[in-house]
Structures are given as C-alpha cells and as structure tokens.
C-alpha positions in Angstrom: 22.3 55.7 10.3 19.0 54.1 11.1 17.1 51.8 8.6 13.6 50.6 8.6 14.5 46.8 7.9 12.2 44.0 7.7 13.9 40.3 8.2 12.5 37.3 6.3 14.3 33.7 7.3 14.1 30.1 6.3 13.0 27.5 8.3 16.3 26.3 9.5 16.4 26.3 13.2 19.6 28.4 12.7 17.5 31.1 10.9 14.7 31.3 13.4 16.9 31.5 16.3 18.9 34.2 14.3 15.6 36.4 13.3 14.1 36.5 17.3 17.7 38.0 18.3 17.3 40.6 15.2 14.4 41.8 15.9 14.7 42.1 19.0 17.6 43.8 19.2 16.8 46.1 15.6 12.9 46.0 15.2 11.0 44.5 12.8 9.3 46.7 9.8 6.4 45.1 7.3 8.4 44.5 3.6 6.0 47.3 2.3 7.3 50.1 4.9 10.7 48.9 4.9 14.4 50.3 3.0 16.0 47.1 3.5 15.0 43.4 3.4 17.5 41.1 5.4 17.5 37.6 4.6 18.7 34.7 6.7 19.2 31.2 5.4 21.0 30.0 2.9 20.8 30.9 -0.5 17.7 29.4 -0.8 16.1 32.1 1.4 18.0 34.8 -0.5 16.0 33.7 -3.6 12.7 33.5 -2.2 13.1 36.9 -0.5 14.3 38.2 -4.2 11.7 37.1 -5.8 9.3 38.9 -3.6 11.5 42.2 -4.7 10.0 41.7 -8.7 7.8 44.8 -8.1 9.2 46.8 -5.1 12.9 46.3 -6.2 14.1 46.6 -2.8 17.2 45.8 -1.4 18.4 42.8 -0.1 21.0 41.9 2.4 21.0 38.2 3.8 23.2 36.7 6.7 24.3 33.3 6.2 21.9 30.9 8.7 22.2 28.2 6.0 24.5 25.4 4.2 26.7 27.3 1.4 25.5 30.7 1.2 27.4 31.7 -1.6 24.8 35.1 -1.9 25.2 35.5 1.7 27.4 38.0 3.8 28.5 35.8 7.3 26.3 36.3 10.0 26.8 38.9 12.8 24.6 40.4 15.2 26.3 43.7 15.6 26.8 46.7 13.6 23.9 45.3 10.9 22.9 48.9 10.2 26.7 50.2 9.4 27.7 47.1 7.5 24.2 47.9 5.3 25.3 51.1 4.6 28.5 50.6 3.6 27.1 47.7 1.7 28.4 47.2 -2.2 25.7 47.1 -4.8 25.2 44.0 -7.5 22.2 44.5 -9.7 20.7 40.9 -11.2 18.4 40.9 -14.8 16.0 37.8 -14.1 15.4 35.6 -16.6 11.8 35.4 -18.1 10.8 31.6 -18.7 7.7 31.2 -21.3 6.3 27.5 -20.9 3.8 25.6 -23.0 2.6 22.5 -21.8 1.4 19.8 -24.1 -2.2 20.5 -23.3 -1.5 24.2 -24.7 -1.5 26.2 -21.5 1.1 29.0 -21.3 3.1 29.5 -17.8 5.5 32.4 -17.2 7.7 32.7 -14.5 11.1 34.6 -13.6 14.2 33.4 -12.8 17.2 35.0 -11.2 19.7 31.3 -11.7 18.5 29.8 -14.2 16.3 28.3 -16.1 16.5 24.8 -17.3 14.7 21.9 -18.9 14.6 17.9 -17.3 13.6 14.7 -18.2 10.6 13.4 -16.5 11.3 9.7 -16.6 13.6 7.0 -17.6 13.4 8.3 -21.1 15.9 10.8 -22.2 14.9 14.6 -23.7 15.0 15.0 -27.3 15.3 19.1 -27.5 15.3 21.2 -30.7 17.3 24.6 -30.3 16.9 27.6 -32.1 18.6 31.3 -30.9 17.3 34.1 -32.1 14.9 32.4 -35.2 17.3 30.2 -36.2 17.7 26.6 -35.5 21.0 25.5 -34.0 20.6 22.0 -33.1 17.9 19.8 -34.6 18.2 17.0 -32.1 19.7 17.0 -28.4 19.2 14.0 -26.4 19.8 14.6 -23.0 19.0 14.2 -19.7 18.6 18.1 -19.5 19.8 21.4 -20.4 19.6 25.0 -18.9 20.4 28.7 -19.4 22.0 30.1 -16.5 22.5 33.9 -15.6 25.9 35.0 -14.2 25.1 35.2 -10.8 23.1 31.8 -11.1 26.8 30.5 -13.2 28.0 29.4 -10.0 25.2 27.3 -9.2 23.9 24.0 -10.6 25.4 25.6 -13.8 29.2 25.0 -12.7 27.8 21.5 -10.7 27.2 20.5 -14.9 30.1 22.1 -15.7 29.0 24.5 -17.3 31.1 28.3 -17.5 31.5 30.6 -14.6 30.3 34.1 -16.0 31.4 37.2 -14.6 29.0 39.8 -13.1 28.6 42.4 -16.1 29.6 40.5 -19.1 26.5 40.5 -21.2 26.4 36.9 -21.9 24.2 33.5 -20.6 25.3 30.2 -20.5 23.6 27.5 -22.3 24.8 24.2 -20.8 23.0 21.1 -21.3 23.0 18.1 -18.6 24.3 15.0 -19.5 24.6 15.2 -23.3 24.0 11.6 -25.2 24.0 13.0 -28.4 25.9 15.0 -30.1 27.9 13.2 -27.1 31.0 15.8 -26.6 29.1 19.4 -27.2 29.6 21.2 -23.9 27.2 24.1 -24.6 27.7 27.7 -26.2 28.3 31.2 -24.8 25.2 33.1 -25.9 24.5 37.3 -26.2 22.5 38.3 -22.9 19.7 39.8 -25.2 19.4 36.3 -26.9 15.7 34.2 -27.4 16.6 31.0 -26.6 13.3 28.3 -27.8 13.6 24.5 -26.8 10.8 22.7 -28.8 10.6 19.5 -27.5 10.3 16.3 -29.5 7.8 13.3 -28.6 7.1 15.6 -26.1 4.3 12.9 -24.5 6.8 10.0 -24.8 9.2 11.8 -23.6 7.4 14.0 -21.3 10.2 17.3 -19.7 9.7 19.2 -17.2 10.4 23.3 -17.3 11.8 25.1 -13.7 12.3 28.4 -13.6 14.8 28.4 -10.4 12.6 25.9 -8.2 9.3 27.1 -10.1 8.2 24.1 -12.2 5.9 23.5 -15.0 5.4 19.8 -16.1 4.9 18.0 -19.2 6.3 21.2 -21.4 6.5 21.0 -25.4 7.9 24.4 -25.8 9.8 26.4 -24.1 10.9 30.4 -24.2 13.8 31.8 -22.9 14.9 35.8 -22.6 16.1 38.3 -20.1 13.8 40.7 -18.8 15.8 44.0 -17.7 12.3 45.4 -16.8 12.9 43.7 -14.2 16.3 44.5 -12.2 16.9 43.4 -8.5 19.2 44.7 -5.9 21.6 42.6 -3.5 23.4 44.4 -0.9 27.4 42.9 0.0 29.8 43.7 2.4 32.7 45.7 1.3 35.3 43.0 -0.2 32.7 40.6 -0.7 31.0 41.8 -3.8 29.3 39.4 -6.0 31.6 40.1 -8.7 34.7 39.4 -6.4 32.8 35.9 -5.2 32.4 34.7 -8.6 36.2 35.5 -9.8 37.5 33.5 -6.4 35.6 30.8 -7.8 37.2 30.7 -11.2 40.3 30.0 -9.1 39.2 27.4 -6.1 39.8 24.1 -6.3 
C-alpha cells in the first residue's frame, strides 16, 4: 500500500546521497501532509526527526546512513513502503527536564534518552538528591549524573555503566558519572512516575550544566526531572528488530 512519506536526513554525505535516490524513486511529501516520517542518519537524525513529532505524533521509520544506528532499521532502497507496513510499533514517554539557572530563569525541554547534569569546569559537581519530596543524598560529588529512559538505557547510560532497561518496565535509571563521593554508589532503579530534583551546591563555584538529550542549559542551580506521557512518540521497526528485542541482545553482547 501507498504512503504519503516525507524523508528528513542528516548531513552525512551517506544521508544525502540516500535521500536524492528516495525521493526520487518514492516522492517527497511536506512532514504536515505526510503518514510516515523516514529518517536517515544515525541515531542522531532519528532524534532530531523525533523531536519534531512532540505535537504531530507521527511515525518514524529511519534507515541507517550513520555510525551505530542502534534506532535504525538497515538501509534498503526497495520495498520501503511494504517493510513500513509491516513495521513493529515501540511507543517512547519523553522525559520533561525543568532547569533553573543561577540567574533564576526557568528552561524546559524534552528528552527521549536522557537527561543528565555535568560539570562545567575543572571543579567537580556537588548535587543534592531528593525523589519524590524526600531527600536521598545530601551531597554527591561528581563529575555528573543522569536519568536515562529505557530506550535512551542503551546509550551514554550503559557507556557510564549504568543499567540496561527493558522497553515496558516502568522504571528510569538514575546513574551518576564518575562518582568521587560516596565513591562506590552505582546509582538506583527509580518508579517511571518518579520527580527526580538535583539542587546544586555552590552552584557559581561550581557552575553545571543541564542537557536534555543534546538541549543544554548552562550554569543550572536546580534541576526537575519527570516523565511526561502527554507526550508519547511513535518509532516504526522492521519485523525481528523491535526495540524491545535490540535492547535484550544488548544485555547479552559482549
């Protein structure tokens, strides 16, 4: 069956080559008048074209043009309108990221990875935790810390060895980045529906710096973390490959 699709693609040569060739050969459809978006890139390019699906809530399928493409089905030019309609469904909850800089200006911005907290200088972060009201750590010092979704788990989570989480199991990861002090905790396991605050201490001598995925805030003294499933987005995957099916392969590679 015929879909009205409209291709986005990063910059890579790769991706441009790849998106004359589509459109050519399948049209090209504005993202307001399209049913599908395809993404080509890495998975970089599948989270800018996600992000742009906040209000829509289109689908997205992307074709790997990039480096790792973990959220990527492999490229192929032919039968792209059959493999998108046999596609698997994986919904994703973003995160909602409320920053307040030192200066007392509020920023919010959605995440669908993560959303962490880094040092700005040679000084190490001194972050006070609470979840849900109450205070569970009065004093981290770190070089960061981060509260990752499951489909962002895989990312710079596992890279700071933090816990793969499987698609559908209610839960974030809180996994901080090169702990000083308390020098072994690893991070908790925390309810999806949890409010995660960082206040952050000496928060001009030690100035941090708030991301939501690559959105960044600078010089932050607070920080506001909760799931917004006002918010849902759609990503399409090729029958085998579902995003819940990625993630438990990973628990096993090596």
């Amino acid at each position: 069956m015929k879909i009205d699709i409209a291709f986005t693609a990063s910059r890579r040569p790769e991706a441009q080559e790849a998106l004359q060739r589509l459109t050519k050969r399948y049209g090209q459809s504005s993202e307001e008048a399209a049913e599908v978006i395809v993404a080509l890139g890495g998975d970089g390019a599948m989270l800018d074209a996600m992000r742009r699906r906040f209000d829509d809530r289109k689908p997205v399928y992307g074709m790997n043009r990039g480096t790792v493409g973990f959220l990527m089905n492999d490229f192929a030019e032919d039968g792209l309108f059959e493999r998108i309609n046999k596609a698997a469904k994986a919904t994703l909850v973003p995160l909602r990221m409320i920053a307040t800089d030192i200066h007392g200006e509020n920023f919010e911005r959605l995440a669908i990875n993560e959303v962490s907290l880094f040092r700005e200088t040679a000084q190490s972060a001194k972050l006070r935790i609470q979840v849900d009201g109450q205070e569970r750590m009065s004093q981290l010092t770190c070089d960061g810390i981060m509260v990752a979704t499951p489909a962002g788990s895989t990312a710079y989570n596992l890279s700071a060895h933090g816990p793969i989480l499987p698609i559908g199991a209610n839960l974030l990861a809180l996994t901080p980045v090169s702990a000083f002090r308390p020098r072994r905790w690893r991070g908790a396991l925390l309810r999806h529906d949890a409010k995660v605050e960082f206040e952050i201490v000496e928060p001009t001598r030690r100035p941090v710096s708030a991301a939501a995925d690559n959105q960044e805030v600078r010089e932050v003294a607070k920080l506001t973390v909760v799931e917004d499933r006002s918010r849902p987005l759609t990503m399409l995957f090729d029958p085998g490959q579902a995003l819940d099916e990625r993630i438990l392969r990973e628990q096993f590679a090596f």
